[in-house]
N, C-alpha and C positions, 0 to 999 in steps of 0.2 A: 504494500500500500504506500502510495505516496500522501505527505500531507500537505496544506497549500504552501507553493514557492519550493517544490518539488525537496520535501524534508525526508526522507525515507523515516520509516518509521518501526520502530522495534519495541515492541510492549513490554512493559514491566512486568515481571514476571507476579503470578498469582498460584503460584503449585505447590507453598510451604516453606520455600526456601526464600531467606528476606531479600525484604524490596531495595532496590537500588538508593531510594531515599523514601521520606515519608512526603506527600504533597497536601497540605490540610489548605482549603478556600473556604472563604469566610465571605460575607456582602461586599467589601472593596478588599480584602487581601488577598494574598496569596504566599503561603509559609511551606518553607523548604527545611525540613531536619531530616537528619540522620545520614545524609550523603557516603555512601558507601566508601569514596573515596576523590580524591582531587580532579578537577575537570572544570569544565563549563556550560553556564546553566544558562539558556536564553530563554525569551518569552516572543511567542508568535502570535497574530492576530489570525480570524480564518481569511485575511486577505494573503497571507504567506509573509504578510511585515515584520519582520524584529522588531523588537517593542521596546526590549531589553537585554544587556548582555552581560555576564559579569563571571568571573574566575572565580573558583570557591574551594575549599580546603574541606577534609574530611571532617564528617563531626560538625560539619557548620552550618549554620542557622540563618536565615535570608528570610526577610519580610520584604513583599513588593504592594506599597500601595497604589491600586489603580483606580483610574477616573471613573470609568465606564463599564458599562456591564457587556456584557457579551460569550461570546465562544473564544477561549485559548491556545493554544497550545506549547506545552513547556518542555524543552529539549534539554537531557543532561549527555554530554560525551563527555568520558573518561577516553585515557589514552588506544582502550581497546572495543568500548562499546559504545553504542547511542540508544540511549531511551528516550521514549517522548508518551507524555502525558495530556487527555483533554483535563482544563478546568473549565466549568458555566460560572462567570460572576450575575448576578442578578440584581 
């Protein structure tokens, strides 16, 4: 599956074994813990726009507050994977 702005997409895994990070969405946030490991974490709009982009360290903790409501979507790559998650802000 492509996501928009031709993202490929690799789902977090949901089989028992832990998630690459935790993604908690709130009315205007968007909270990033538990990052399996160092990478980079972006934020897409469904037009395929970066929104956000920022380097993060393992164990680290990232609050993004946004304007608007809408469809997301959050890309983390490390040096060997890429996960991408949808968030609905409302």
């Amino acid at each position: 599956n492509l996501l928009p702005g031709s993202v490929e997409e690799t789902n977090v895994p949901r089989d028992g074994r832990s998630d690459p990070f935790s993604l908690l969405v709130n009315r205007k946030t968007i909270t990033f813990k538990n990052l399996c490991s160092d990478g980079i974490v972006s934020l897409y709009d469904v037009a395929g726009r970066c929104m956000r982009k920022t380097s993060v360290k393992k164990n680290q903790n990232i609050v993004w507050l946004l304007r608007g409501s809408g469809i997301y979507f959050v890309r983390f790559e490390t040096e060997t994977k890429l996960f991408t998650e949808k968030a609905v802000l409302f």
